[in-house]
matplotlib code that plots the C-alpha trace (Angstrom):
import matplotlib.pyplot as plt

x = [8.6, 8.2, 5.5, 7.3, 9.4, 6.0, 4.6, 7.7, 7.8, 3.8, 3.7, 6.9, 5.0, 1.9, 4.2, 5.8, 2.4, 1.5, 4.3, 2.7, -0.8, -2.6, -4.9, -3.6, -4.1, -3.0, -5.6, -6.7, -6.3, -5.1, -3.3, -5.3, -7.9, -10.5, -13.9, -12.4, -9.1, -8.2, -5.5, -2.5, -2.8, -5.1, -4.5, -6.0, -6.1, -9.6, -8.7, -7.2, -7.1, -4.8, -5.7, -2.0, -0.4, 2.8, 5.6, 9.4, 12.4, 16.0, 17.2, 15.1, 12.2, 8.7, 5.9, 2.2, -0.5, -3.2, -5.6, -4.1, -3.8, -7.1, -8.9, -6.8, -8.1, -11.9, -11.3, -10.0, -12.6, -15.4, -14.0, -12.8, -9.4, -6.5, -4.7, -1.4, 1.7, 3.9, 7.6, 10.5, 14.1, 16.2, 18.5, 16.2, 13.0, 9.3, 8.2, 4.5, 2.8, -0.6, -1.3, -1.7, 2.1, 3.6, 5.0, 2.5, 4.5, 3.1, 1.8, -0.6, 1.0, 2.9, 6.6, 8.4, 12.3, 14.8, 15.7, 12.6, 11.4, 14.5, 14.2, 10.0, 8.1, 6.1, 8.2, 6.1, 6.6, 5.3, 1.6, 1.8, 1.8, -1.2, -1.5, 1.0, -0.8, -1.1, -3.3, -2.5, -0.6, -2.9, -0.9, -0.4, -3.9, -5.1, -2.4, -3.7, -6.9, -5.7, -3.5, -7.3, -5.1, -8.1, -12.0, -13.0, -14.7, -11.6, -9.7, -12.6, -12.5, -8.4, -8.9, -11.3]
y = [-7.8, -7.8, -6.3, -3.7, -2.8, -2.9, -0.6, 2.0, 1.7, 2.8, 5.4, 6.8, 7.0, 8.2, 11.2, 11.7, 12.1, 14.6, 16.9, 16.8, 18.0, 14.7, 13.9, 10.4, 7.2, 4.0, 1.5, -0.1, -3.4, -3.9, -7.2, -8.8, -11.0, -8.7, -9.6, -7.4, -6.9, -3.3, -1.5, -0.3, 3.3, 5.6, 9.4, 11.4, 15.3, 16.3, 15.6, 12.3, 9.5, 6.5, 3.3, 1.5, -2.0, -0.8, -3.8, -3.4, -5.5, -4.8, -6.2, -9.9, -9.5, -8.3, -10.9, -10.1, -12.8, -12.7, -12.5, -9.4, -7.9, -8.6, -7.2, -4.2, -3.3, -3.9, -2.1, 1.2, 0.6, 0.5, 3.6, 5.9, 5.6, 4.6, 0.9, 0.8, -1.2, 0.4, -0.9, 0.2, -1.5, -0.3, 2.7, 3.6, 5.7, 4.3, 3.5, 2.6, 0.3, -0.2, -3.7, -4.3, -3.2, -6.1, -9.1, -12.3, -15.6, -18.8, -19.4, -16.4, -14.1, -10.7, -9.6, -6.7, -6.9, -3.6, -3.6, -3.0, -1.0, 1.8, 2.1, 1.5, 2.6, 5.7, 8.4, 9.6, 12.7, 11.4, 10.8, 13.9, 16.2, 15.8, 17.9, 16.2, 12.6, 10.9, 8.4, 4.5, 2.9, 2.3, -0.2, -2.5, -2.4, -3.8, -6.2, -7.4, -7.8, -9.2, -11.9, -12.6, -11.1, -8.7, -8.4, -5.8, -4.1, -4.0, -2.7, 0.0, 1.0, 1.6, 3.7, 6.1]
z = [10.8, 15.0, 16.4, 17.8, 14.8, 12.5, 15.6, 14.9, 11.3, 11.1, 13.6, 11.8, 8.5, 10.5, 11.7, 8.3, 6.4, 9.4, 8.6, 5.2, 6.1, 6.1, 8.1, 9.4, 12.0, 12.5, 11.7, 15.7, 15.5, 12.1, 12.0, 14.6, 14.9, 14.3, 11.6, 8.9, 7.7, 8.1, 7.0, 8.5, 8.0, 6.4, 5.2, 3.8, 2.9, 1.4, -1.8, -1.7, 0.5, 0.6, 3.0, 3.4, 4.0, 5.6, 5.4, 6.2, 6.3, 7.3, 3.7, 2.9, 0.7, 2.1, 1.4, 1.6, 1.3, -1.0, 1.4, 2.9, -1.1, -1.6, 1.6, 1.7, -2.3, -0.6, 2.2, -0.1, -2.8, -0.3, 2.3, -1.2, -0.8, -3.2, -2.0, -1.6, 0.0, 1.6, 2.4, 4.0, 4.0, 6.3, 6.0, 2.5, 2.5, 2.1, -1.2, -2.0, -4.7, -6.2, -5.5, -9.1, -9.5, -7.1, -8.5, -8.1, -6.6, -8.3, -4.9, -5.3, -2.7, -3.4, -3.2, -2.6, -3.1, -2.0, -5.6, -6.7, -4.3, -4.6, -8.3, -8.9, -5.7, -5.4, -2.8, -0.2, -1.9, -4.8, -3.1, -1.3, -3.8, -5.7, -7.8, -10.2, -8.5, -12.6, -10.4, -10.6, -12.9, -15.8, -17.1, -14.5, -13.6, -17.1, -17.0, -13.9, -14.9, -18.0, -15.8, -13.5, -10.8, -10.7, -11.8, -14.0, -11.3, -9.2, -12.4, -12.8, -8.9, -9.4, -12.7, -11.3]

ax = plt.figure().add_subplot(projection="3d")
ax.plot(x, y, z, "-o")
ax.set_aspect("equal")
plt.show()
């Protein structure tokens, strides 16, 4: 995504969780070369807090590296926050992943496809309203650690 179509696309879903009573910022400098890899967004409302990869694509699948994966689960483990991707497609809504939920390319990196992401993601409803939040996908996280996608103390620091 360009720069200033990634810019949009995070302030928009800055505003949106706004509207929702979250406490909210884009990440400063996320992206860039900075000494840690920080997440795109972070929100939070007291009770829960989500740090967030935000990714969108007029229709072609959205990619994420490893390396990206893999610093933004440290980053949320470390600052108390739940990981997840967020991606947008255009003309659909946002729809958010736990990592452990993405499909793994051979190549180690992550994929998002529309398909997928219309019938599978999270709404931003969905993380809003917590108190019907059933927390991560249990599921996928053991089958990720099962895969060595994942250590057990990752796995542990999603289920808790």
């Amino acid at each position: 995504m360009s720069n200033a179509k990634g810019d949009r696309r995070e302030r928009e879903l800055v505003k949106l969780f706004d509207e929702r009573g979250f406490a909210v910022m884009r990440a400063p400098a996320s992206g860039s070369a900075t000494a840690r890899e920080l997440p795109d967004v972070l929100a939070g409302d007291g009770d829960v807090f989500y740090a967030i990869e935000a990714k969108a694509s007029a229709g072609q699948p959205i990619y994420l590296t490893g390396e990206e994966v893999e610093a933004l689960v440290y980053f949320a483990r470390n600052f108390g926050a739940k990981p997840k991707i967020g991606v947008r497609f255009d003309r659909t809504d946002w729809a958010f992943f736990h990592p452990a939920a993405l499909h793994r390319t051979d190549g180690g990196n992550y994929r998002v496809k529309k398909e997928v992401a219309l019938h599978e993601g999270e709404t931003l409803d969905d993380l809003t309203d917590v108190e019907d939040d059933p927390g991560p996908d249990v599921r996928a996280v053991l089958r990720a650690f099962e895969t060595g996608e994942i250590t057990l103390d990752d796995a542990a620091a999603m289920l808790e």
